[in-house]
C-alpha positions in Angstrom: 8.7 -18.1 7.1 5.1 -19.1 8.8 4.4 -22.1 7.0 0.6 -21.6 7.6 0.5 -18.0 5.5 2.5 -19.4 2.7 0.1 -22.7 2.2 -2.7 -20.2 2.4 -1.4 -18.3 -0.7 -0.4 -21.9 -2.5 -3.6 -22.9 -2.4 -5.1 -19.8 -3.6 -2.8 -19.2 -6.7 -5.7 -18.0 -9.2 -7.3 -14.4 -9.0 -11.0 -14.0 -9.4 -12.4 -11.2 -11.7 -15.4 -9.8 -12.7 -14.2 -6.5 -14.1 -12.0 -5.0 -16.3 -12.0 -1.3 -14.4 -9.0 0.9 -15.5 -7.8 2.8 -12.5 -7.4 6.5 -13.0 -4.4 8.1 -12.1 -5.0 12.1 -11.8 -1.2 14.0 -12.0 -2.2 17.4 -12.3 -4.3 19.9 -10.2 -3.2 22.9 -7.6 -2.5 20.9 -4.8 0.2 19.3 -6.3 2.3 22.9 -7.3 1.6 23.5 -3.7 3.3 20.3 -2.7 6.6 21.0 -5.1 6.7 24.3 -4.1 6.6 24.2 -0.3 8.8 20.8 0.1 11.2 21.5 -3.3 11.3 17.9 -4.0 11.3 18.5 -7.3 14.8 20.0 -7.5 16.3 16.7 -6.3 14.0 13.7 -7.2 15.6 13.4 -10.9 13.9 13.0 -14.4 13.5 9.6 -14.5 10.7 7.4 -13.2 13.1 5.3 -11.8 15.2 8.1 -9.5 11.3 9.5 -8.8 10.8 6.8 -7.5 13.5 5.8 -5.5 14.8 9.1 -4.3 11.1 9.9 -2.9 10.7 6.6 -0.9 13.8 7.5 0.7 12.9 11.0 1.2 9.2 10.1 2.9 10.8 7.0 4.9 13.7 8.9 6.2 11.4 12.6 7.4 8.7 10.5 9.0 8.3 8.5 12.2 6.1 4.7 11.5 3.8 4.6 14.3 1.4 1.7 13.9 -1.2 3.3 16.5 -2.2 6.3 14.7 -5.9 6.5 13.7 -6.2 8.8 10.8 -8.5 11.4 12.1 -6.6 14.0 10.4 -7.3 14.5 6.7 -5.5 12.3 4.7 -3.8 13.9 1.9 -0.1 14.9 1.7 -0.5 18.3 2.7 -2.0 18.1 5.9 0.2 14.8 7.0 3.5 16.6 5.8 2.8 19.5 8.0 1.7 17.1 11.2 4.7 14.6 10.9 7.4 15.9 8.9 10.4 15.9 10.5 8.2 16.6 13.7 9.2 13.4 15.2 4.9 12.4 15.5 4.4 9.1 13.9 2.3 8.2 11.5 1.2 4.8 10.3 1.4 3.0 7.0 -1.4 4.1 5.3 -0.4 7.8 6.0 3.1 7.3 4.8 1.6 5.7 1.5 -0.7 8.9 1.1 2.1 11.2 0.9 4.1 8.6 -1.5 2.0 8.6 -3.7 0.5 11.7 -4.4 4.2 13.1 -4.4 4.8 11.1 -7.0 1.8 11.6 -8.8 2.8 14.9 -8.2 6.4 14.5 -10.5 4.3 12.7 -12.9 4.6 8.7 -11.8 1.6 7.1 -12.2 1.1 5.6 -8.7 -1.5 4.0 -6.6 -2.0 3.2 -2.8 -2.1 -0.4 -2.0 -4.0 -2.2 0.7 -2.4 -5.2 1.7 -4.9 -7.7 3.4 -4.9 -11.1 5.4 -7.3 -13.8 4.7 -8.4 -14.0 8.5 -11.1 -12.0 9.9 -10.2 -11.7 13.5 -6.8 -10.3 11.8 -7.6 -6.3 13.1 -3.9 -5.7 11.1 -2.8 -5.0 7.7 -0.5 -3.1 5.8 -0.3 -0.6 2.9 2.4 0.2 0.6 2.7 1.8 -3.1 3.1 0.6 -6.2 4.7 3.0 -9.0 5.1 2.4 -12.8 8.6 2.7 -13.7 8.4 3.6 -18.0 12.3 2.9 -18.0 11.7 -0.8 -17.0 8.4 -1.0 -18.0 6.1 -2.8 -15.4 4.9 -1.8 -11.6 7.3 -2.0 -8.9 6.3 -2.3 -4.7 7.6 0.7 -2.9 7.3 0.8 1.1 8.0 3.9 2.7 7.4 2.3 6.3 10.9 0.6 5.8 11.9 2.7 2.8 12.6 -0.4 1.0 11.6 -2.5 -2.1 11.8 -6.0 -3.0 13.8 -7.9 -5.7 14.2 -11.6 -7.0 17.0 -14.0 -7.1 17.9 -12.2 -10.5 17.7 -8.9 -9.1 14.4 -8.0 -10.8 12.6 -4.9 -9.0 9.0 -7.0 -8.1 5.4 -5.9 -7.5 3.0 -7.1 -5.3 1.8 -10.2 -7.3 5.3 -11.3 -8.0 5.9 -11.1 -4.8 2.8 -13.0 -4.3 4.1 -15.9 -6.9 7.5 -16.0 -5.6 6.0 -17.0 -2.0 3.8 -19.7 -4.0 6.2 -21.1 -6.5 9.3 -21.1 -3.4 11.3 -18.8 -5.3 13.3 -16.6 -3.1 13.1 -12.5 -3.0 14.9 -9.7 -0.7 14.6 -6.8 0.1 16.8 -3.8 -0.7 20.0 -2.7 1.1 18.2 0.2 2.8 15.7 -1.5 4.7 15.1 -0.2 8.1 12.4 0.9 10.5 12.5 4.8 11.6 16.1 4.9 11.0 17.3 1.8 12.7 18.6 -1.8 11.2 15.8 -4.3 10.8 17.9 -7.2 11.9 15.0 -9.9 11.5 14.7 -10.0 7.7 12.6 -13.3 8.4 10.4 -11.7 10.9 9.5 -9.0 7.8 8.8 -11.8 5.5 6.6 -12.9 7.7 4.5 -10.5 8.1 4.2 -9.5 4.6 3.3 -13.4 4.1 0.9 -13.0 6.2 -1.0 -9.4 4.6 -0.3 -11.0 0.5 -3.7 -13.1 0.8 -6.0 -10.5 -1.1 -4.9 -6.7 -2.3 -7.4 -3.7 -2.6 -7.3 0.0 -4.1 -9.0 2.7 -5.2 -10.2 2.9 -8.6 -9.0 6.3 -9.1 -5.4 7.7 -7.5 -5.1 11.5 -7.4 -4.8 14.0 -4.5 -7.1 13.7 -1.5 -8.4 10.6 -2.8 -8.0 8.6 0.7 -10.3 11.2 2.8 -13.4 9.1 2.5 -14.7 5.6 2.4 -15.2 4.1 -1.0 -14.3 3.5 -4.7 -12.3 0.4 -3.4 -11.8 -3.0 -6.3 -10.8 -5.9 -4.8 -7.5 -8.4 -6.6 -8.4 -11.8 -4.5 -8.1 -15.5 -5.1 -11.0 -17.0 -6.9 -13.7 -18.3 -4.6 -12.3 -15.6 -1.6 -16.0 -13.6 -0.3 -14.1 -10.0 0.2 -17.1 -8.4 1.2 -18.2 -11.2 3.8 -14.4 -11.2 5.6 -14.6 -7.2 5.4 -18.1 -7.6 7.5 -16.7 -10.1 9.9 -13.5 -8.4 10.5 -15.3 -4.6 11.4 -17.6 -6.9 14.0 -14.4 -8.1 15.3 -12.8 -4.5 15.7 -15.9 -3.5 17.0 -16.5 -6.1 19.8 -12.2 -5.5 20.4 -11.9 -1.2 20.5 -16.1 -0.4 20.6 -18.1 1.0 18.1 -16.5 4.1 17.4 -17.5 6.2 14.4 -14.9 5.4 12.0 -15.9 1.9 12.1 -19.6 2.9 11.8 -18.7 4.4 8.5 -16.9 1.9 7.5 -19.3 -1.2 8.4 -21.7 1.4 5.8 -19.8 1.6 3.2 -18.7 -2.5 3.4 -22.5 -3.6 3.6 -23.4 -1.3 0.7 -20.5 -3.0 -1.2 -21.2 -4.8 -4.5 -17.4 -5.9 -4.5 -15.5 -5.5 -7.9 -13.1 -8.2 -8.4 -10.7 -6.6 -10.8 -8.8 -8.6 -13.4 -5.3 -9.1 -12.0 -4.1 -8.8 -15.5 -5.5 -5.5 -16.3 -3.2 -4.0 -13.4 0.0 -5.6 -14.1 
């Protein structure tokens, strides 16, 4: 694993926080009988957080296509990506893929919430995004990526969340990923390569304070879980310049560079979360 990435997160071990900010996690509303009703994922998903869980991040990783170069222009909420990409062979990126994860399984009922996960460099114009989900039969939160419809465990075969993940890069402890890893259907033979890259988007985390459908559309809400001492909002500035001066000043980043300088960044207490 890149060396640089993983003495990046050594030496940034303790989380900041100025907030104790409950996230809301909204399971109920019509879009979500719309949702079990036209895909019937309800009939096979289980009663169980657990199967939830599991059986939907193999049901979203296995009907979609990744594609890292889609923009989100279309709306983002489960409905609208479902009918674009499902089964349709149009790819769709991380982000999108975590949309419909989530709100699926908000829709049976898990609590579950959209994660950002973010570099520490600026001129970084990449990141990824994945989904946590709170499994009552075990108790805690547990990482769920549909983009490789995989999870990640410890040496003692512990299910592990983001932050654990986090401290197992840290501490040197060892983690894997789950038998079913793959990207749009086909072995991932570079297990290190992953790692890697996941090293490399574990610096800081963001999300929205509240999960629920249609809750990714706009700009905002966002806390911020980053090492003590780490200027989120500065980095956020510094990186849209960068995208800008890279791809133009197109409107999405216009928004975005809005929303970022109106910012008055809540760093949430990693505790509260976990």
């Amino acid at each position: 694993m890149d060396h640089v990435f993983i003495d990046e997160i050594k030496k940034n071990q303790v989380f900041q926080a100025t907030a104790r900010i409950p996230i809301a996690y909204k399971t109920s509303g019509p879009e979500y009988e719309m949702l079990k009703e036209e895909y019937h994922f309800s009939n096979f998903v289980g009663e169980r957080d657990f199967d939830k869980a599991f059986n939907l991040l193999a049901w979203v990783n296995r009907h979609f296509r990744h594609t890292g170069n889609y923009d989100n222009s279309d709306r983002q909420d489960a409905l609208t990506l479902l009918k674009l990409a499902f089964d349709s062979g149009y790819g769709i990126n991380c982000l999108a893929m975590s949309i419909v994860l989530c709100e699926c399984l908000l829709a049976v009922n898990v609590k579950a919430r959209v994660m950002y996960m973010m570099p520490k460099e600026p001129n970084d114009s990449d990141n990824h995004v994945v989904v946590e989900a709170f499994i009552s039969e075990l108790n805690k939160w547990v990482m769920l990526d549909p983009t490789y419809g995989s999870y990640c465990l410890d040496a003692d075969g512990n299910i592990l969340n983001l932050y654990e993940m986090r401290n197992c890069i840290a501490e040197g402890k060892e983690y894997h990923f789950s038998n079913a890893i793959n990207y749009n259907g086909q072995t991932v033979d570079d297990l290190d390569d992953v790692k890697i890259y996941y090293a490399k988007n574990l610096f800081f985390f963001r999300c929205k304070s509240v999960q629920g459908y249609g809750r990714h559309i706009e700009c905002g809400d966002i806390l911020e879980l980053a090492p003590k001492g780490f200027d989120v909002h500065g980095r956020m500035v510094e990186n849209l310049l960068f995208r800008i001066n890279t791809y133009g000043n197109h409107k999405a980043f216009q928004t975005w560079m809005a929303y970022e300088k109106s910012l008055d960044n809540q760093y949430i207490d990693i505790a509260s979360i976990y």
